[in-house]
C-alpha positions as CSV (number, residue, x, y, z in Angstrom):
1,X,5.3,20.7,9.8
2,X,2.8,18.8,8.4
3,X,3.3,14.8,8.4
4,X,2.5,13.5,5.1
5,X,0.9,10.0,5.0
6,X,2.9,7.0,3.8
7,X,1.7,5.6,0.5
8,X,1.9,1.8,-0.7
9,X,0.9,-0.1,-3.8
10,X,-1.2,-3.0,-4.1
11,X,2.4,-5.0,-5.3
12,X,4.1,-3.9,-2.0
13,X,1.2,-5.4,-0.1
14,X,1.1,-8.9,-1.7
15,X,4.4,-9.6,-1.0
16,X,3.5,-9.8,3.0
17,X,2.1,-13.5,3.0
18,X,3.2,-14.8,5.6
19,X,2.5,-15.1,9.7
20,X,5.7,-14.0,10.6
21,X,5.2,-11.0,8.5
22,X,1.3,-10.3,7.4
23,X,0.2,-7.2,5.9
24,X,-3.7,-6.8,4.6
25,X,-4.9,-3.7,2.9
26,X,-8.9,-2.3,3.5
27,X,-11.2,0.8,3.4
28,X,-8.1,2.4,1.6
29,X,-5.7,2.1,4.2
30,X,-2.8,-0.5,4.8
31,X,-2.2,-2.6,8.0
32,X,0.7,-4.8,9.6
33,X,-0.9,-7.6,11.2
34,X,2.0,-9.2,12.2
35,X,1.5,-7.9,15.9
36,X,-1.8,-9.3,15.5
37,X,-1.0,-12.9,14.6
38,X,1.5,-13.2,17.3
39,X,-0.5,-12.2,20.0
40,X,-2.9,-14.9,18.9
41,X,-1.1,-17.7,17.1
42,X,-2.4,-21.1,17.1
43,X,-5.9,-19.5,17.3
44,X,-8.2,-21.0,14.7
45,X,-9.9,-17.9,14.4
46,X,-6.7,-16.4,12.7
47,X,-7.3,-18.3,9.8
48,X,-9.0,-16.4,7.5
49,X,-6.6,-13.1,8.3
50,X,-3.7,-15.8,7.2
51,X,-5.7,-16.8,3.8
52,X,-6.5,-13.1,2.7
53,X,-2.6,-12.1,3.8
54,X,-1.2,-9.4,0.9
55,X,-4.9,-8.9,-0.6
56,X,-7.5,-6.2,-0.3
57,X,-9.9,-7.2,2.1
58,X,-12.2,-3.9,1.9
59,X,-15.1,-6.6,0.8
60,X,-15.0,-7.6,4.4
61,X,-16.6,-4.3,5.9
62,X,-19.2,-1.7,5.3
63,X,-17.1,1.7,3.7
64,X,-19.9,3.6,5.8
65,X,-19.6,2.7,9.2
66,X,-16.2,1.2,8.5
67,X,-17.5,-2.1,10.5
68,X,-17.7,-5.7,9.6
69,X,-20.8,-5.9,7.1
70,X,-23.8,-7.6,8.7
71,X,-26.7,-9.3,7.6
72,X,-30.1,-11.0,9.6
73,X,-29.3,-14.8,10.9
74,X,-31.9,-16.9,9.1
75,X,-31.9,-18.9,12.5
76,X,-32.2,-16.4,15.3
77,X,-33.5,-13.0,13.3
78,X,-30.5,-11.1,14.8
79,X,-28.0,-9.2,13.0
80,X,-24.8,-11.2,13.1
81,X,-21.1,-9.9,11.4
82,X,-21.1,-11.5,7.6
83,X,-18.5,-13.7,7.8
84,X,-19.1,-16.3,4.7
85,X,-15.1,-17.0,4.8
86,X,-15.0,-17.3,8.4
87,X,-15.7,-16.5,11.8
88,X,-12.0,-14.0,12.3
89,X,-10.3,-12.3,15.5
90,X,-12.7,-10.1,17.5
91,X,-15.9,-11.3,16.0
92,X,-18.1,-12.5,18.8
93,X,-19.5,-16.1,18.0
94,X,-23.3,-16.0,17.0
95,X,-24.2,-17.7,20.4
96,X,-23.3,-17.1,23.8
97,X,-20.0,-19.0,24.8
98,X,-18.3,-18.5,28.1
99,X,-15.0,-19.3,27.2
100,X,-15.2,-15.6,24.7
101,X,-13.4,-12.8,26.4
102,X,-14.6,-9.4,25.2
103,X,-12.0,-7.1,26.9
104,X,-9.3,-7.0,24.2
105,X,-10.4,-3.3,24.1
106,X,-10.7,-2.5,20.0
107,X,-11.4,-4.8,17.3
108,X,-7.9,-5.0,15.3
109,X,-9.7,-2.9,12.0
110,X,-10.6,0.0,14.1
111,X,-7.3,0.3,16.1
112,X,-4.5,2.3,13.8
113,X,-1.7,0.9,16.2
114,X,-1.9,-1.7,12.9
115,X,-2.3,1.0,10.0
116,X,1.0,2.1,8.5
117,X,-0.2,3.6,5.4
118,X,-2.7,4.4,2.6
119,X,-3.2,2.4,-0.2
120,X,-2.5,4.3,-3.4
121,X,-5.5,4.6,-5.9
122,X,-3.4,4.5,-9.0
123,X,0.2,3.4,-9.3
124,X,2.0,4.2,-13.2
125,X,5.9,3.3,-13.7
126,X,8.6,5.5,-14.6
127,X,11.8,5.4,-16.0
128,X,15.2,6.6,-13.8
129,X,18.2,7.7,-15.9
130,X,21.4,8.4,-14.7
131,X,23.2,10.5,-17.4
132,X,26.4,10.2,-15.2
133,X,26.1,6.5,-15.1
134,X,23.7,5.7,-18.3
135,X,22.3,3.1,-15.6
136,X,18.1,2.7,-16.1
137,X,15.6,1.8,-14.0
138,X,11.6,1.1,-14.5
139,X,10.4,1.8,-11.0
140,X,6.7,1.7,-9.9
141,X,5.0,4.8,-8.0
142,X,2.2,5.9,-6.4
143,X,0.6,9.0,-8.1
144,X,0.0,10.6,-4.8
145,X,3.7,10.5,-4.1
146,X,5.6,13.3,-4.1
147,X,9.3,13.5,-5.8
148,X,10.9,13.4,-3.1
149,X,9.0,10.4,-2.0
150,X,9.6,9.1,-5.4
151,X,13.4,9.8,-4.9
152,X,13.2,7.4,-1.6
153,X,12.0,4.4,-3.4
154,X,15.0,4.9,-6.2
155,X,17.4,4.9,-3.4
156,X,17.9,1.1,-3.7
157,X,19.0,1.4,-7.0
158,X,21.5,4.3,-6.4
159,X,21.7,5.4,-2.3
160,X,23.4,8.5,-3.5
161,X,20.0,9.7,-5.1
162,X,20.1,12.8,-3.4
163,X,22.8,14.2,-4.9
164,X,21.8,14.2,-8.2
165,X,19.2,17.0,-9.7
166,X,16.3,15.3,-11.3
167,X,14.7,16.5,-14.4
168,X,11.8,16.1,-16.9
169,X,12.2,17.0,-20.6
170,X,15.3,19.0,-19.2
171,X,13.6,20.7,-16.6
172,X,14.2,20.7,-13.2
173,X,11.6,18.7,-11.2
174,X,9.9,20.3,-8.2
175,X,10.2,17.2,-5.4
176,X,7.8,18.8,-3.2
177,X,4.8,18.0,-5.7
178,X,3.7,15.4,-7.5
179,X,4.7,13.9,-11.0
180,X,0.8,15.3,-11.9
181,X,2.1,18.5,-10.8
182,X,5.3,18.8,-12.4
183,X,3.4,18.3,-15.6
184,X,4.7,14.5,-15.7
185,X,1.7,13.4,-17.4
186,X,0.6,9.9,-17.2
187,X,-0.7,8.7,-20.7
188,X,-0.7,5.2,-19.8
189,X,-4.1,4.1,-20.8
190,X,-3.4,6.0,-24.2
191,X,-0.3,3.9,-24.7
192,X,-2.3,0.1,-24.1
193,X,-4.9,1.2,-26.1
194,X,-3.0,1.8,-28.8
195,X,-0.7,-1.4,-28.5
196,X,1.9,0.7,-27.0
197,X,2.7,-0.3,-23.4
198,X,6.2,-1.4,-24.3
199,X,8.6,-0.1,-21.3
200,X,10.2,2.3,-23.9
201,X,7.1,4.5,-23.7
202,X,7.4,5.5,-20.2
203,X,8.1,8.8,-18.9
204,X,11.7,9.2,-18.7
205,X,13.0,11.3,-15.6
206,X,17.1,12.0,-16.1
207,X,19.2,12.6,-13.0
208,X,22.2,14.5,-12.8
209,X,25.0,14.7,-10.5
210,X,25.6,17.4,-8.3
211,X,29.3,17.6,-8.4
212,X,29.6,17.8,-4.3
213,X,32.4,15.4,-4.2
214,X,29.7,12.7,-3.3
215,X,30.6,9.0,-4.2
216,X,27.9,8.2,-7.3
C-alpha cells in the first residue's frame, strides 16, 4: 500500500509560533522544530529559527543542493553559509572556535526526523453541506488532497463525516482522487477577477447520510 504524503497549507503553518510548539516550512516541505528548540533552548543561535517560526523560510537555502546558500567572505575569500538574519543552529561560525562541537551528526534541514509534511502549492476553499442537518461550512484544502483527505479535515465540524455520501452537482464524489479529478473545478481566479469572490461562489459539495443507524 502506498503511503500518501501529508499535505499542509501555508495557514496551518503560521499558527506554530511559538518555542514550545515551532513549525517552519522550506524547499516545499514542512518541519516541526519543536524537538529542535528543546534540545537547544537558551542557545542564542536559536534565535533566528524562533523569529522565522510559522513562515516559509525556502529563501534560506539553495533549491539545488538543498543547502544553506553561500556567498565569498569579503574578509577571508572563503565561501561562508549566507546568513544576513543570523548565524542559526548547525552553521559553523566563520572562524575557528573551540568551544564548536561538530558531532551533532546532520544539520536540522537535512534530517526528515523534523519533516512531517509537504507544503501544498495551491490551497482553494470549499463549501460542506449537510442536507440532513442544512449545517455549512467554508473549509480550506489543499488541491493535492484527495477526498478522503478532504473528508478528515471536515471531521471537526461533524466526526460522523464518514457516514455520510458526498456529492458534487448530485453526483457521487470519488474520495480516492482529487477535487481536480472529480471534475470539481477551481474557478477561483475567475471569480476575483470579476469582483466575485463572495463565499457564496464556492464550490458547494452536499453530504448525505447513510442511514446506518450512526449518530449525525
Amino acid at each position: 500500500m502506498v503511503v500518501r504524503p501529508k499535505y499542509f497549507t501555508p495557514n496551518e503553518v503560521s499558527i506554530h509560533t511559538t518555542i514550545d510548539d515551532l513549525w517552519v516550512s522550506f524547499l516545499g516541505k514542512v518541519y516541526n522544530l519543536t524537538p529542535l528548540c528543546n534540545q537547544y533552548s537558551g542557545d542564542l543561535l536559536l534565535k533566528p529559527v524562533i523569529q522565522s517560526a510559522g513562515k516559509d523560510i525556502s529563501h534560506w537555502f539553495d533549491d539545488k543542493t538543498k543547502d544553506v546558500r553561500t556567498h565569498v567572505d569579503p574578509v577571508t575569500g572563503c565561501i561562508v553559509p549566507y546568513t544576513p538574519h543570523g548565524r542559526f543552529i548547525h552553521i559553523a561560525p566563520p572562524y575557528p572556535q573551540s568551544d564548536w562541537a561538530n558531532n551533532f551528526g546532520k544539520p536540522w534541514w537535512k534530517d526528515d526526523a523534523y519533516c512531517i509534511g509537504l507544503l501544498s502549492q495551491k490551497t482553494r476553499f470549499i463549501r460542506v453541506i449537510n442536507t440532513l442537518t442544512s449545517q455549512e461550512q467554508t473549509i480550506e484544502v489543499c488541491s493535492e488532497e484527495i477526498l478522503d483527505e478532504i473528508q478528515d479535515r471536515y471531521m471537526k465540524y461533524n466526526s460522523h463525516a464518514r457516514s455520510y455520501t458526498w456529492k458534487y452537482i448530485g453526483k457521487n464524489l470519488d474520495m480516492t482522487k482529487t477535487l481536480e479529478e472529480n471534475e470539481v473545478a477551481d474557478d477561483s481566479e475567475e471569480f476575483f477577477k470579476l469582483g466575485m469572490n463572495d463565499d457564496s461562489f464556492l464550490p458547494a459539495i452536499h453530504i448525505y447520510f447513510n442511514d446506518d443507524l450512526t449518530e449525525a
